[in-house]
N, C-alpha and C positions, 0 to 999 in steps of 0.2 A: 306279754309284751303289749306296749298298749301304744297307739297315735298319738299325734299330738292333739287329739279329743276327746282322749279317754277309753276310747273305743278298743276293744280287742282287735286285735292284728293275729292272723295268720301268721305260725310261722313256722317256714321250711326248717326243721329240726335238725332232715339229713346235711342241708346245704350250710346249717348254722354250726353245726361240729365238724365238717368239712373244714371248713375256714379256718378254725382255729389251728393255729402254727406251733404253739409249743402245747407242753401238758399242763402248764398256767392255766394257759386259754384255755382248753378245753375243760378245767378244773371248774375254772370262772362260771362256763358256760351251766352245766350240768346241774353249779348249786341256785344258777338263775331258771332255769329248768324245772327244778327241784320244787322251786316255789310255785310253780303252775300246778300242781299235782294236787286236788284237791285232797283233803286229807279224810278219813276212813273215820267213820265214826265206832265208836266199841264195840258196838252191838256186831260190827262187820270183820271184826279184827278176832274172828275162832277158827279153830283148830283147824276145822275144814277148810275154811279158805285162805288155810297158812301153808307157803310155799314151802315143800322139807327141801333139805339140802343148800338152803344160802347160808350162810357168815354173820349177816344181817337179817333180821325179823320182816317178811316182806309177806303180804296178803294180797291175791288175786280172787275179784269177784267179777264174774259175766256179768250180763242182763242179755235177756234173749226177746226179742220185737220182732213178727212178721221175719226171721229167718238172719235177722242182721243181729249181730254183736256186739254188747258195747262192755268195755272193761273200766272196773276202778280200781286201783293197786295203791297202795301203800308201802312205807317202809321206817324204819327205827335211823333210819341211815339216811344225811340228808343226798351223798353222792349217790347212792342203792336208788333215791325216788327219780335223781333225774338220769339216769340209766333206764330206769323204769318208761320215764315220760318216752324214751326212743321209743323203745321199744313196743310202748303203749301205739306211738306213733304210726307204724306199722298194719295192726290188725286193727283198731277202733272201728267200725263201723262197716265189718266185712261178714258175710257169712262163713261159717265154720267151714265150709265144702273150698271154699275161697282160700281162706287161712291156711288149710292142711295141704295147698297146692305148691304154698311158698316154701322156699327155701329161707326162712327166718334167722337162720344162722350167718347164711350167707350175705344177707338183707343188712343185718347188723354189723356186721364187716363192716359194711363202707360205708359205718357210720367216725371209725378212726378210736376206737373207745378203748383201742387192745391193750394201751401204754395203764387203764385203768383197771383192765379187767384182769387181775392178780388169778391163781390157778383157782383159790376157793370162792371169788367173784365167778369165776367163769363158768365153774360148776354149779354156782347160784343163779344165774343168768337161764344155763342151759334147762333146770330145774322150772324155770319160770316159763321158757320157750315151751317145754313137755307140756306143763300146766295147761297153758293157753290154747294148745291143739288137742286135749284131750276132756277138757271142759267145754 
């Protein structure tokens, strides 16, 4: 999302899928979402840092700095990347001690995402939630 400068805008991800009223919206939302997600270059897209258990093809990779976390994810799926961007939303920039304190699941709740999160999304989700606190 960008100002009327060009400029990157912050934005509240929880409060932006909040908002949305039907499952259009949130639809809308997810694949404008989707497009924030930098994408994964090949080199980064192996076996190891391939999610088991989603639906869709989705890769998490840490980076570890002085004790903070940062994540890049990917996905074959453009709804899977902006599902991803939440949830990316969430832990980015937190220590692992930090992260395994949250309730992630619970976090992502009330993001409203449940009308998308079919039973083998949500196993795919919860796969990537595991990931993220064990990496």
């Amino acid at each position: 999302m960008t100002d009327s400068l060009g400029q990157q805008k912050p934005v509240n991800i929880k409060a932006l899928l909040q908002a949305c009223r039907s499952k259009e919206e949130t639809f809308k939302a997810l694949v404008t979402l989707s497009k924030t997600l930098p994408r994964l270059s090949a080199e980064k897209k192996t076996e190891e840092n391939k999610v088991k258990g989603c639906e869709s093809a989705v890769w998490l990779v840490v980076e570890e700095s002085h004790g903070i976390r940062h994540f890049k994810a990917d996905s074959d799926a453009k709804l899977m990347r902006g599902v991803l961007v939440a949830i990316l939303s969430l832990v980015e920039g937190k220590a692992l001690t930090d992260i395994q304190k949250m309730d992630l699941k619970a976090e992502l709740a009330e993001f409203n995402l449940s009308s998308y999160l079919t039973s083998s999304r949500t196993n795919g989700v919860l796969a990537i939630l595991n990931k993220i606190n064990m990496i």
